[in-house]
TIPA-173671 format. One record per residue: residue number from 1; residue in one letter; chain; x, y, z of N, C-alpha, C in turn. Coordinates in steps of 0.001 Angstrom, whole numbers. Layout:
<drenzas>
+-----+------+------+---------+---------+---------+---------+---------+---------+---------+---------+---------+
| pos | code | unit |     n.u |     n.v |     n.w |    ca.u |    ca.v |    ca.w |     c.u |     c.v |     c.w |
+-----+------+------+---------+---------+---------+---------+---------+---------+---------+---------+---------+
| NUM |    A |    A |       X |       Y |       Z |       X |       Y |       Z |       X |       Y |       Z |
...
+-----+------+------+---------+---------+---------+---------+---------+---------+---------+---------+---------+
</drenzas>
This chain:
<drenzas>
+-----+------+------+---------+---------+---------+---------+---------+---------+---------+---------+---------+
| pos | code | unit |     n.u |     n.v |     n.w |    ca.u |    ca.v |    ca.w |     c.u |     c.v |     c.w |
+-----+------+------+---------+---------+---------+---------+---------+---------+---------+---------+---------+
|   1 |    X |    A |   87885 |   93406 |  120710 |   89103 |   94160 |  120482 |   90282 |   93208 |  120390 |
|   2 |    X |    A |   90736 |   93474 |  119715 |   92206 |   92784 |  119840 |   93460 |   93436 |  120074 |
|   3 |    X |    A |   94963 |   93442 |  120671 |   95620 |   93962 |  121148 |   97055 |   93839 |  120211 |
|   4 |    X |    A |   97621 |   94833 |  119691 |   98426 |   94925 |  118493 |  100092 |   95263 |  118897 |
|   5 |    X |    A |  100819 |   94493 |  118678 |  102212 |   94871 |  118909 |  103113 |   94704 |  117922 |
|   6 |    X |    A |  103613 |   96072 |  117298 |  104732 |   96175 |  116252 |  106317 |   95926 |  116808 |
|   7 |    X |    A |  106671 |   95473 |  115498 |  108350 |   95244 |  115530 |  108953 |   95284 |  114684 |
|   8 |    X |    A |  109894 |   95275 |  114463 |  110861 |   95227 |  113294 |  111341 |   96931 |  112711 |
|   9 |    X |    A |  111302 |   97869 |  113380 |  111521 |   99069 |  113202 |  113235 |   99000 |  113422 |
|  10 |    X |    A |  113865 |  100160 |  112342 |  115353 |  100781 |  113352 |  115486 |  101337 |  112515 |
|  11 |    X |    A |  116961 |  101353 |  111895 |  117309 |  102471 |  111523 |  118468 |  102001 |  110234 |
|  12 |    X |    A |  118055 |  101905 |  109074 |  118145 |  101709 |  107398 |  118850 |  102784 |  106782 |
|  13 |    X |    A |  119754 |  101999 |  105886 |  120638 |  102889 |  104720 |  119565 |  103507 |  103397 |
|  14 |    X |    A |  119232 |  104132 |  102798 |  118445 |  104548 |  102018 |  118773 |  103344 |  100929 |
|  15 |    X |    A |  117437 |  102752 |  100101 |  118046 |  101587 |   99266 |  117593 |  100086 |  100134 |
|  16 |    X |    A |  117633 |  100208 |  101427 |  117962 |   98948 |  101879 |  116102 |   98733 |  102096 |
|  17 |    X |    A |  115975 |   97685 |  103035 |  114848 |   97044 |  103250 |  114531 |   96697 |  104681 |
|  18 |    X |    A |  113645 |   96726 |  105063 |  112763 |   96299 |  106382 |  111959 |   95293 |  106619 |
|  19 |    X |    A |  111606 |   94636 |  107315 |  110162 |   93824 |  107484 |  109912 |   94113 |  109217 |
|  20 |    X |    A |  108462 |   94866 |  108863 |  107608 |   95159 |  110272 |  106333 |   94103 |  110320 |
|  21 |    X |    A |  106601 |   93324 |  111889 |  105947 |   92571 |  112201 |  104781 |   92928 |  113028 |
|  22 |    X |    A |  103493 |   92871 |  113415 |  102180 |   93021 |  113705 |  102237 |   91861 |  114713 |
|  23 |    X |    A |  101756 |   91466 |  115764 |  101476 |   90307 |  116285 |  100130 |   91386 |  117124 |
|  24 |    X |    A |   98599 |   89972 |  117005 |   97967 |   90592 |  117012 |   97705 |   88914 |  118269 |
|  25 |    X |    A |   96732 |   89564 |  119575 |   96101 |   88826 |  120386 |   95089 |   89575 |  120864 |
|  26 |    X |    A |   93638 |   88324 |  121310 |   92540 |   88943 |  121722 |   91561 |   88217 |  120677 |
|  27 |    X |    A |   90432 |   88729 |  120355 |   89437 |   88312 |  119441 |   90287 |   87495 |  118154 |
|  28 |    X |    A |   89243 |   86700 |  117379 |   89647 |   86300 |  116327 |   89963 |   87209 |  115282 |
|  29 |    X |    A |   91560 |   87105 |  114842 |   92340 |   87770 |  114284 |   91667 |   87924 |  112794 |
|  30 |    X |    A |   91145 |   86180 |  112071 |   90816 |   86835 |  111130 |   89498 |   87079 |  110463 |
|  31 |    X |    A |   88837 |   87735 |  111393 |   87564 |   88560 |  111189 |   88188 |   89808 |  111397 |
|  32 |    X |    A |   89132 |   90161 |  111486 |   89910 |   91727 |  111029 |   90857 |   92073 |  109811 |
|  33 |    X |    A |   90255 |   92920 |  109132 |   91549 |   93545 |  108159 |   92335 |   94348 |  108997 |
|  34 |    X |    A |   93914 |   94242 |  107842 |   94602 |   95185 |  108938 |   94986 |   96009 |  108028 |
|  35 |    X |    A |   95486 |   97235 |  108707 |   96092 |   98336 |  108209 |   97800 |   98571 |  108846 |
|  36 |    X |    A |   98389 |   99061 |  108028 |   99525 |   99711 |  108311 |   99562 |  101565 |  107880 |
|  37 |    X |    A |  100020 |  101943 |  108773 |   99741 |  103509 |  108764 |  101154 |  103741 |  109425 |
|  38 |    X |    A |  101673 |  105290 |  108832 |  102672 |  106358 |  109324 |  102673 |  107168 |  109687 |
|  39 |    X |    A |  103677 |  108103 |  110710 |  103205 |  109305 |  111219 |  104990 |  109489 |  110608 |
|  40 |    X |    A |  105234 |  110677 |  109873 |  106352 |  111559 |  109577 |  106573 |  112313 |  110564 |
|  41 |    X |    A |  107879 |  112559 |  110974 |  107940 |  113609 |  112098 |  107163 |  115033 |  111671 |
|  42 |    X |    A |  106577 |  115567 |  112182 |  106021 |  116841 |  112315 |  104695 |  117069 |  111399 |
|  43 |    X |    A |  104003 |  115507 |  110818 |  103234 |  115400 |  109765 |  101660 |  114610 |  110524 |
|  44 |    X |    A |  100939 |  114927 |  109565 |   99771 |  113612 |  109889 |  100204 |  112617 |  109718 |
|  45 |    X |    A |   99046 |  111622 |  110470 |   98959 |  109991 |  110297 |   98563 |  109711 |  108783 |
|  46 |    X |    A |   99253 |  108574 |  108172 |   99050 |  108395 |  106808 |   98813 |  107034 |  106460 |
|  47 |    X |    A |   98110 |  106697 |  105364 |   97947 |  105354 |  105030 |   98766 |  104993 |  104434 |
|  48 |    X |    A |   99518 |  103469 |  104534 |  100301 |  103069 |  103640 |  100123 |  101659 |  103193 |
|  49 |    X |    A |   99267 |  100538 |  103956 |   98271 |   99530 |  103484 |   97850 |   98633 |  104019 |
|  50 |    X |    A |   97015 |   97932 |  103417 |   96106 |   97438 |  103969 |   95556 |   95643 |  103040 |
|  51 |    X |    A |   95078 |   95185 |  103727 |   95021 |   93497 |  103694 |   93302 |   93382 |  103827 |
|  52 |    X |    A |   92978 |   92629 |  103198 |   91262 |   92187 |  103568 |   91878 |   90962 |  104908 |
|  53 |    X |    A |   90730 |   90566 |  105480 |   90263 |   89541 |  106474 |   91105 |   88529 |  105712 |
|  54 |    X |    A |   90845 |   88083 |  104555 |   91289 |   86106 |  104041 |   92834 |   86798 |  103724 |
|  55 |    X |    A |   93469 |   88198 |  103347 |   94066 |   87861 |  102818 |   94325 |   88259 |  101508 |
|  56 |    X |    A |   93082 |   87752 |  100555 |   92892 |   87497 |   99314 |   93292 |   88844 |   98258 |
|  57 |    X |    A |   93001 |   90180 |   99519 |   92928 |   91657 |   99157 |   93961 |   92801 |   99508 |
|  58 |    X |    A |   95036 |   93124 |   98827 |   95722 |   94162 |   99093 |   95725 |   95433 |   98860 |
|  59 |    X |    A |   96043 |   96530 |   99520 |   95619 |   97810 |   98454 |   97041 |   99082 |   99593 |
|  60 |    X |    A |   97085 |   99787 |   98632 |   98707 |  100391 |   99000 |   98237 |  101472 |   98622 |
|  61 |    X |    A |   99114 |  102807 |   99315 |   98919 |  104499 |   99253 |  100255 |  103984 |   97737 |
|  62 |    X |    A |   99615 |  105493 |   96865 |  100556 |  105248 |   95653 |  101780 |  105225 |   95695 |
|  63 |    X |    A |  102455 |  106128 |   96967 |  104106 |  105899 |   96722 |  104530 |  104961 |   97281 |
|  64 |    X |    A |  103671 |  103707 |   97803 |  104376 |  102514 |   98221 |  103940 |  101295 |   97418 |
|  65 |    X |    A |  103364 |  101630 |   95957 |  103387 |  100495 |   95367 |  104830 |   99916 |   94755 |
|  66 |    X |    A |  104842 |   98732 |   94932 |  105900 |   97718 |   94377 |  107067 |   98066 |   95008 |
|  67 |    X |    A |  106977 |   99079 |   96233 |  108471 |   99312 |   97033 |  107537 |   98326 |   98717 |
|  68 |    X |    A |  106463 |   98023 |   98762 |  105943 |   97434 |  100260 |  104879 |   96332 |  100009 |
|  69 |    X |    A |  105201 |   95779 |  100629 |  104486 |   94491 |   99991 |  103657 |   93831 |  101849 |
|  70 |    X |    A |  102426 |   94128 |  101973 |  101689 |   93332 |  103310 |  101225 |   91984 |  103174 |
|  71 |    X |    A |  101405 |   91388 |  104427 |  101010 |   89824 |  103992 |  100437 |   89546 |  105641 |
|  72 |    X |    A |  100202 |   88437 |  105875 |   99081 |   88178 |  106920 |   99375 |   86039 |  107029 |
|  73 |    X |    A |   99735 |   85917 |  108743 |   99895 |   85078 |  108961 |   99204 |   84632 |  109783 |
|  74 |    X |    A |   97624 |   83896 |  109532 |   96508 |   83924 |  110367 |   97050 |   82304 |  111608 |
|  75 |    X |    A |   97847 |   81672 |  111027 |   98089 |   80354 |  112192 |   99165 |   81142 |  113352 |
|  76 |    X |    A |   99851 |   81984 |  112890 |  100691 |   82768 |  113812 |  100006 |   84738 |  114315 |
|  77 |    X |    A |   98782 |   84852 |  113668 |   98023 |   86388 |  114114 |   98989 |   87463 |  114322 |
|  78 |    X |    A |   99736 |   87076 |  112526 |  100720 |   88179 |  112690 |  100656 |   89063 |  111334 |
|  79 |    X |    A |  100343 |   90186 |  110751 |  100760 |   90751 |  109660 |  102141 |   91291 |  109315 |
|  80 |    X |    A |  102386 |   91428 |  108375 |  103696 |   91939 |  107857 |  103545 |   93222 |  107153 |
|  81 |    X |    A |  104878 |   93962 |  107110 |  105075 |   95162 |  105978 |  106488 |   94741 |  105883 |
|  82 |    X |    A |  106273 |   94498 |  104611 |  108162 |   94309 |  103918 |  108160 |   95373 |  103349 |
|  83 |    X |    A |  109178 |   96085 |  103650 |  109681 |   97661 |  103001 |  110712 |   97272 |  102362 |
|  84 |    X |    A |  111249 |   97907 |  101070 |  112063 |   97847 |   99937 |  112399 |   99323 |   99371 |
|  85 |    X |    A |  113710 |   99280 |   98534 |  113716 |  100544 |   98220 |  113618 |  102225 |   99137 |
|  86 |    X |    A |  114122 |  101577 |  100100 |  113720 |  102698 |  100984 |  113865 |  104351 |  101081 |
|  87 |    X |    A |  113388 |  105173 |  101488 |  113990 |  106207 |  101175 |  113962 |  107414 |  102079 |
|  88 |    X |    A |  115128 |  108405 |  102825 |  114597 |  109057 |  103845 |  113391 |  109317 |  103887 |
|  89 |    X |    A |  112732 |  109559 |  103261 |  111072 |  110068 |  103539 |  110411 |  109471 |  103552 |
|  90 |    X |    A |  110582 |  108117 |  103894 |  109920 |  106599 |  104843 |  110122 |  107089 |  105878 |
|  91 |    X |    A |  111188 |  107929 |  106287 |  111194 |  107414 |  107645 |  109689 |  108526 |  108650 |
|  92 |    X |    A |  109481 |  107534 |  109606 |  108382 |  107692 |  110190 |  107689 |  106552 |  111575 |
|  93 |    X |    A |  107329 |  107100 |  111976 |  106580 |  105934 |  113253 |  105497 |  104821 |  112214 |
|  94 |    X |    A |  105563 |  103817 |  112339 |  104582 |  102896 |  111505 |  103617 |  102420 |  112828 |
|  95 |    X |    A |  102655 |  102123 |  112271 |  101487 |  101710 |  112977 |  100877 |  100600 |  113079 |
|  96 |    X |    A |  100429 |   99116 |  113133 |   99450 |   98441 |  112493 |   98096 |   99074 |  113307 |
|  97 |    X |    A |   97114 |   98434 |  112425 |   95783 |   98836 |  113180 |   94646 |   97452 |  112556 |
|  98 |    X |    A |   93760 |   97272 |  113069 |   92702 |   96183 |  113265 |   91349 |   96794 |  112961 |
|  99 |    X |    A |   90785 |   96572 |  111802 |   89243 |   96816 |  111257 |   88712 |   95926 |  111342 |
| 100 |    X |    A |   87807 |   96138 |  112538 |   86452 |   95517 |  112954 |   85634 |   95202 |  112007 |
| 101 |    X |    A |   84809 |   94122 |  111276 |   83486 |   94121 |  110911 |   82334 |   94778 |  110876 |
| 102 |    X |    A |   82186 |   95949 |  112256 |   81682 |   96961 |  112021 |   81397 |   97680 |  111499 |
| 103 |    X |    A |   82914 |   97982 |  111094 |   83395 |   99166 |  110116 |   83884 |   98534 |  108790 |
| 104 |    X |    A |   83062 |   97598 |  108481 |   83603 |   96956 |  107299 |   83468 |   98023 |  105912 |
| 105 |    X |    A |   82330 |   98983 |  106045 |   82216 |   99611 |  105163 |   82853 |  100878 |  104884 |
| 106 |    X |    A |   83474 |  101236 |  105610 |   84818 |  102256 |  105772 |   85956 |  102070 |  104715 |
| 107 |    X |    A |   86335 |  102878 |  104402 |   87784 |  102767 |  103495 |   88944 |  101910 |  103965 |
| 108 |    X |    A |   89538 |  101025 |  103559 |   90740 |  100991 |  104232 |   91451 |  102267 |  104383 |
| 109 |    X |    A |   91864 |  102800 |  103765 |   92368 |  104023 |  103788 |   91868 |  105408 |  104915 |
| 110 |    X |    A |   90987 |  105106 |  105837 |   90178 |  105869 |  106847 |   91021 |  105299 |  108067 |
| 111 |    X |    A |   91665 |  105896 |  108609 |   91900 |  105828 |  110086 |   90942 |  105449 |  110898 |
| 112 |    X |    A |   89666 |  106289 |  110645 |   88674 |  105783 |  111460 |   87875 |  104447 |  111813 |
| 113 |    X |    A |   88494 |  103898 |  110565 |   87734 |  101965 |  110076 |   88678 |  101502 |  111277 |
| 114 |    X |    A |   89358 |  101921 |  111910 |   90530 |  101101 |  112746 |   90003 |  101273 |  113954 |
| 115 |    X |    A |   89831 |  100251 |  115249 |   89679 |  100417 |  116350 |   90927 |   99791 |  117520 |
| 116 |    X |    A |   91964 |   98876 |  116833 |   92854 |   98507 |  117424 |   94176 |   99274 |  117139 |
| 117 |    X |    A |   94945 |   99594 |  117880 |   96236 |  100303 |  116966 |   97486 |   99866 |  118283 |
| 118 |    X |    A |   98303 |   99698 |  116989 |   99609 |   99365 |  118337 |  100221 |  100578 |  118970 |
| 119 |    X |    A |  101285 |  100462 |  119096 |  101979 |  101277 |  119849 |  102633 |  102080 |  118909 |
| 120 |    X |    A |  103637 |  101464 |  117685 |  104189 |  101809 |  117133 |  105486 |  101841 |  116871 |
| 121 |    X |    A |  106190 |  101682 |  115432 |  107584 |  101596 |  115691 |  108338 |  102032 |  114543 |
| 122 |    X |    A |  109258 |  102439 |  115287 |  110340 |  103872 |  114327 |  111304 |  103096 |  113404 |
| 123 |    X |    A |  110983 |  103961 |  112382 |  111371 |  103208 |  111577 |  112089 |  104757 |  110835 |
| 124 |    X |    A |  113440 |  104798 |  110217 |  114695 |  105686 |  110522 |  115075 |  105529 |  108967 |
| 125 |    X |    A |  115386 |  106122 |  108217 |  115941 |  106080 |  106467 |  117005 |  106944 |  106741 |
| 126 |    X |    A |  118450 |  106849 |  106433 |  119508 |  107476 |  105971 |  119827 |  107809 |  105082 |
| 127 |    X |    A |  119748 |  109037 |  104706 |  120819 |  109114 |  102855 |  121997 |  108577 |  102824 |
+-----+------+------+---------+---------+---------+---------+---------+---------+---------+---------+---------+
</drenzas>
């Protein structure tokens, strides 16, 4: 298991930009893909993306292509979500989460491929 702590959450002008930080400790970081996931107030948990193990692999829910960009800093066991373009209906609790090898054959897009998940952090869009 490894142990996941988000940051970089607050509270954004609609338009503006974010970067949420992941710092991940515990097992070797990169024998895990990670995920980033949202919860909307009063909504389900949602996918918004996801990174292979090297890196090499990105893949994004459709309304966050070319507005979120994930990246992965394996000498520092930290992932990123740079948010762009923002828009009240970003706003939401963000998540990272940690896919085991186990579950390698799971969707990124499955909540369930995830066995690590942070805490979480609010992340606020203004019109």
């Amino acid at each position: 298991q490894v142990q996941l702590v988000e940051s970089g959450g607050g509270l954004v002008q609609a338009g503006g930009s974010l970067r949420l930080s992941c710092a991940a400790s515990g097992r070797s970081f990169s024998n895990y893909a990670m995920g980033w996931f949202r919860q909307p107030p009063g909504k389900e948990r949602e996918f918004v993306a996801a990174i292979s193990e090297t890196g090499d692999n990105t893949y994004y829910a459709d309304s966050m292509k070319g507005r979120f960009t994930i990246s992965r800093d394996s000498a520092k066991n930290t992932v990123y979500l740079q948010m762009g373009s923002l828009k009240p209906e970003d706003t939401a609790v963000y998540y990272c989460a940690a896919r085991p090898p186990v579950f390698a054959y799971r969707s990124y897009m499955n909540p369930l491929a995830y066995t690590s998940w942070g805490q979480g952090t609010q992340v606020t869009v203004s019109a």
